[in-house]
C-alpha positions in Angstrom: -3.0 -43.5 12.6 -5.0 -40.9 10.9 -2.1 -39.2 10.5 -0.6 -41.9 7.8 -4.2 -41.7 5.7 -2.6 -37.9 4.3 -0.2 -38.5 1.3 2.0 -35.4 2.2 2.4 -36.8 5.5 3.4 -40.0 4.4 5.5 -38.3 1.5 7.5 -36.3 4.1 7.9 -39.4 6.4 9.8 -41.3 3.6 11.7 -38.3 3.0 13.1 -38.6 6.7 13.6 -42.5 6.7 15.5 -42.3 3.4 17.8 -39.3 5.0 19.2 -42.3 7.3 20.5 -43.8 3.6 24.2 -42.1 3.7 24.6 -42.9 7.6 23.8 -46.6 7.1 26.6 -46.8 3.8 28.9 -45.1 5.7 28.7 -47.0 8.6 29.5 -50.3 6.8 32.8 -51.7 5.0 31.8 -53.2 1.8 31.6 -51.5 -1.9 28.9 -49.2 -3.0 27.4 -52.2 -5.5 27.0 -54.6 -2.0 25.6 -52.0 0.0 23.4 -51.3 -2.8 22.5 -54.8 -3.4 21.5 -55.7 -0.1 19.5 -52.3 0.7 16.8 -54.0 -2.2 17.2 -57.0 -1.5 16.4 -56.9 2.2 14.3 -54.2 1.9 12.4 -56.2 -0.9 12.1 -60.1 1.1 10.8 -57.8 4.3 7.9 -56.2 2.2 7.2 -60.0 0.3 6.8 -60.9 3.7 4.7 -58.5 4.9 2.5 -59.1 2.0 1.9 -62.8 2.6 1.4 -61.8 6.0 -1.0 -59.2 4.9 -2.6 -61.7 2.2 -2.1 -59.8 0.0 -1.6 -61.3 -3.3 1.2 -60.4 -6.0 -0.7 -60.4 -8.6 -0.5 -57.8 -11.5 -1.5 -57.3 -14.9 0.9 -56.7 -18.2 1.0 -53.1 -17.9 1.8 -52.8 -14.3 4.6 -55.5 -14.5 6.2 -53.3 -17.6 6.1 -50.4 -15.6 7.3 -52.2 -12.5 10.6 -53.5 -14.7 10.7 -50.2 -15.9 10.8 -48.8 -12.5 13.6 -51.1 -11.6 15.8 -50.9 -13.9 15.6 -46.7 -13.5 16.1 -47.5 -9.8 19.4 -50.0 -10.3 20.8 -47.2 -12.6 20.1 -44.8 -9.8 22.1 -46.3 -7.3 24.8 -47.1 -9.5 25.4 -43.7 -10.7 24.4 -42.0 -7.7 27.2 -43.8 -5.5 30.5 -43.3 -8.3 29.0 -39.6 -8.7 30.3 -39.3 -5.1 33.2 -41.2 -5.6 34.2 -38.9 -8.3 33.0 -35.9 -6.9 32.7 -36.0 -3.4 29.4 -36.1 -1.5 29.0 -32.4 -1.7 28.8 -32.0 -5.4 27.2 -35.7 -5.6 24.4 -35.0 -3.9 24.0 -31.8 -5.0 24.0 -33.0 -8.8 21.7 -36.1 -7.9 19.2 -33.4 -6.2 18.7 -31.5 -9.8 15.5 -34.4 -10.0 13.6 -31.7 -8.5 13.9 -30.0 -12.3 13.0 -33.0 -14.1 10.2 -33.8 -11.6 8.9 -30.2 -12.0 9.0 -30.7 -15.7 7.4 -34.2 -15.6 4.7 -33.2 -14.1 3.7 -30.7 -16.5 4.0 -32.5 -19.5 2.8 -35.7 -18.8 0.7 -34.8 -16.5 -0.5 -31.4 -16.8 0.0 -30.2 -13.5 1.1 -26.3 -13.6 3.3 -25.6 -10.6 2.5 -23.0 -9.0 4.1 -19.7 -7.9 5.2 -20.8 -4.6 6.5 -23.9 -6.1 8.6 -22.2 -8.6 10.1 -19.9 -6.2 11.3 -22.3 -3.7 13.4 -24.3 -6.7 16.0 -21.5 -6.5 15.6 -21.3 -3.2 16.0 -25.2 -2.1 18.8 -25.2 -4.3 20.7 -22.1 -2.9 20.2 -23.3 1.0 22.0 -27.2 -0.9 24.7 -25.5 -1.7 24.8 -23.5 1.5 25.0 -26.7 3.0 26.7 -29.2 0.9 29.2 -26.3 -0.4 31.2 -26.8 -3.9 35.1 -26.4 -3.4 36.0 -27.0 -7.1 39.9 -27.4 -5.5 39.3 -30.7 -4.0 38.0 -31.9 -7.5 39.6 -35.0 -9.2 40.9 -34.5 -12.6 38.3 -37.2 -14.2 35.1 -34.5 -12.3 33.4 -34.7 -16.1 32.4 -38.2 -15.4 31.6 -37.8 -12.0 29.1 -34.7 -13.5 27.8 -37.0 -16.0 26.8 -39.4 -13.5 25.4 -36.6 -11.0 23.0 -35.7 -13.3 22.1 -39.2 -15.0 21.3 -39.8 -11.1 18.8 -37.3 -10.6 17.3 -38.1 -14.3 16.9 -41.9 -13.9 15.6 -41.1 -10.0 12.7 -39.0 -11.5 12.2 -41.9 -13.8 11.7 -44.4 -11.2 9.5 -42.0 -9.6 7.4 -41.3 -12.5 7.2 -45.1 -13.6 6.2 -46.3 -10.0 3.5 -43.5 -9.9 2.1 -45.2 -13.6 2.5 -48.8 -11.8 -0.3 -48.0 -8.7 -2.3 -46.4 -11.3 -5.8 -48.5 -10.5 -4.7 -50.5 -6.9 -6.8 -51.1 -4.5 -4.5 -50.4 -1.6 -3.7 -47.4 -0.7 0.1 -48.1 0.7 2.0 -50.0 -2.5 3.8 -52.3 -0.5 3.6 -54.9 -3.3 4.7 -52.9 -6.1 7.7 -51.6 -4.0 8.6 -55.1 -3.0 8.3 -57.0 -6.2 10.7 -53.9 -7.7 13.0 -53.8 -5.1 13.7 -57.8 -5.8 14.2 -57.0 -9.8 16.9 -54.1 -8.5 18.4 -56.7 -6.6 18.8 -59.2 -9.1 19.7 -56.4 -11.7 22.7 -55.3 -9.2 23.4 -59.1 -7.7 24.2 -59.3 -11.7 26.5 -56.2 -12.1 28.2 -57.1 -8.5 29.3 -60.7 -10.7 30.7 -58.6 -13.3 32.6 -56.1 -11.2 33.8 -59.4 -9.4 32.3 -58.2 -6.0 31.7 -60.8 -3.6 28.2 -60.8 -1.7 29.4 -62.6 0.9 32.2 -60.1 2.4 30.1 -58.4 5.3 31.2 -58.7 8.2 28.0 -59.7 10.9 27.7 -56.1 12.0 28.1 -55.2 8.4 24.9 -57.5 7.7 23.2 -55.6 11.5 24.1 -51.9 9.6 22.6 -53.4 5.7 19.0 -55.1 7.7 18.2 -51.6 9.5 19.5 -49.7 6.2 17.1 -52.0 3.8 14.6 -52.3 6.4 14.5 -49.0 7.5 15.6 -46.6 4.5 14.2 -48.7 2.2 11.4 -50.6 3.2 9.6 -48.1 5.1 10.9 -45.0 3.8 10.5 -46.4 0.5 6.6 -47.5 0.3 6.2 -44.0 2.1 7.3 -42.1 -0.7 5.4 -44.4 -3.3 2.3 -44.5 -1.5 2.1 -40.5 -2.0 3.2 -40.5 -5.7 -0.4 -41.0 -6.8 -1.9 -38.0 -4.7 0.5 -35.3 -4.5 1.7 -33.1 -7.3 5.1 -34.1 -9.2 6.1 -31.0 -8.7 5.7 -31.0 -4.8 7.1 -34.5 -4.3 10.3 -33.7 -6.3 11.0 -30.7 -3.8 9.6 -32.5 -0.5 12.7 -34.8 -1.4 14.8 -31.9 -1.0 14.4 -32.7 3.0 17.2 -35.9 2.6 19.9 -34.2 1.9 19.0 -31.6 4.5 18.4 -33.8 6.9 21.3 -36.3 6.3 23.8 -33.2 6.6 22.2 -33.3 10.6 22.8 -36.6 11.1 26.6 -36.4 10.2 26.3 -33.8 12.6 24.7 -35.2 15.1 26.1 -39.2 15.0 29.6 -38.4 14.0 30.3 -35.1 15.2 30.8 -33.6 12.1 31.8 -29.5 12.5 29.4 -27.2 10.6 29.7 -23.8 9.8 27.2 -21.0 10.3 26.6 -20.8 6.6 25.7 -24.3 6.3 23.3 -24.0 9.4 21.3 -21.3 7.6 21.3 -23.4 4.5 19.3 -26.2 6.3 16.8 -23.8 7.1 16.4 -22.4 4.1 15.9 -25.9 2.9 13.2 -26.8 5.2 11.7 -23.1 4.6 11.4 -24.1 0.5 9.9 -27.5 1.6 7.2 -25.7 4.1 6.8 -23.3 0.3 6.3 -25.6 -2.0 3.7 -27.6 0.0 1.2 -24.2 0.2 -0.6 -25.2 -2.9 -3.0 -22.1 -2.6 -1.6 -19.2 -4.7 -1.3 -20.7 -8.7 
């Protein structure tokens, strides 16, 4: 239990649950929209309930609700550009493109909240992104014709996931509790609502999973999201911007081990060494001692 008071425990500890995130989507049949839809929306009624079990009132005043819509609608925009990226581009590129938040986190943190990186943490950018691409790799052959779009989107991923970052940080600004599970649940409920809305304009149907579609989408929004998701938020207010947009580096990393491990998936040598040069940046960029 001591263990979960330290912020970069907890930070890394998201990092792991949210790696699950591409299993869970690929293990069910229904579009990217649904899946995203129910990852908030179960994610967000499990942490309402635990804060009624908790009694813990949701209560909050104007400037954390604004930054709480804010934080949702970044968050909606994420998913929705993160999973046509992939579509587009494949989940090598994808990812790889939605990963660049580690810039814009980096940069984030230094001008609005004056945290200088340091040395170590500037290093292991490069690095982190070199063992990515070790591991994701970019075969620019098996790219569709429309890839421009699909680039567009990469990037607008990574851009409006460091927003949600950055405007769920401002929204704990001044709580009493240490682990935000109100905050995350009251957004994840506004992301739902904003994507139950898009789903009735793509003329999606919610109600297509199948009932071990629904057992995949519980553990995925319980799991990912729920947990892995008031992890990360409850370290966004102690730990450098900088550090938590690298730490997030580990998902990728670790998601490329799952495929491996739960669906067999063949790995080369090259894409072994890129995971531990991954982990190697992560285990960098948290040495906060030489600036």
């Amino acid at each position: 239990m001591q263990l979960f008071l330290n912020p970069r425990f907890r930070l890394y500890i998201g990092a792991i649950l949210i790696s699950f995130s591409p299993i869970f989507v690929s293990l069910v049949d229904v579009s990217p929209t649904v899946s995203a839809f129910y990852r908030v929306f179960i994610g967000g009624v499990a942490l309402i309930l635990f804060s009624f079990f908790k009694k813990q009132k949701i209560q909050f005043n104007k400037v954390v609700w604004l930054f709480l819509v804010i934080s949702a609608f970044f968050f909606a925009a994420d998913l929705w550009f993160w999973h046509r990226s992939v579509i587009y581009l494949g989940s090598g590129l994808g990812t790889l493109l939605a990963n660049m938040q580690v810039f814009v986190m980096m940069l984030a943190g230094f001008l609005i909240f004056k945290q200088i990186p340091s040395r170590l943490q500037l290093i292991s950018i490069p690095i982190a992104l070199a063992g990515l691409i070790m591991i994701i790799g970019i075969d620019w052959n098996t790219l569709r014709s429309d890839y421009q779009i699909g680039v567009i989107f990469g990037l607008l991923t990574a851009v409006c996931y460091s927003g949600y970052l950055i405007s769920m940080r401002q929204a704990q600004q001044g709580s009493n509790f240490e682990i935000p599970v109100r905050e995350v649940a009251v957004m994840s409920i506004l992301v739902s609502l904003i994507l139950g809305v898009t789903a009735f304009f793509e003329k999606e149907s919610l109600l297509e999973p199948s009932s071990y579609d629904y057992l995949i989408l519980f553990l995925y929004g319980v799991g990912s999201h729920a947990m892995g998701g008031i992890m990360i938020a409850s370290a966004l207010i102690k730990v450098r911007a900088a550090e938590v947009g690298i730490a997030l580096l580990l998902q990728p990393a670790l998601s490329f081990v799952w495929e491996i491990i739960i669906f067999k998936k063949a790995f080369s040598v090259i894409e072994g060494f890129g995971v531990i040069i991954v982990l190697l940046a992560i285990f960098m960029s948290s040495n906060r001692t030489s600036h």
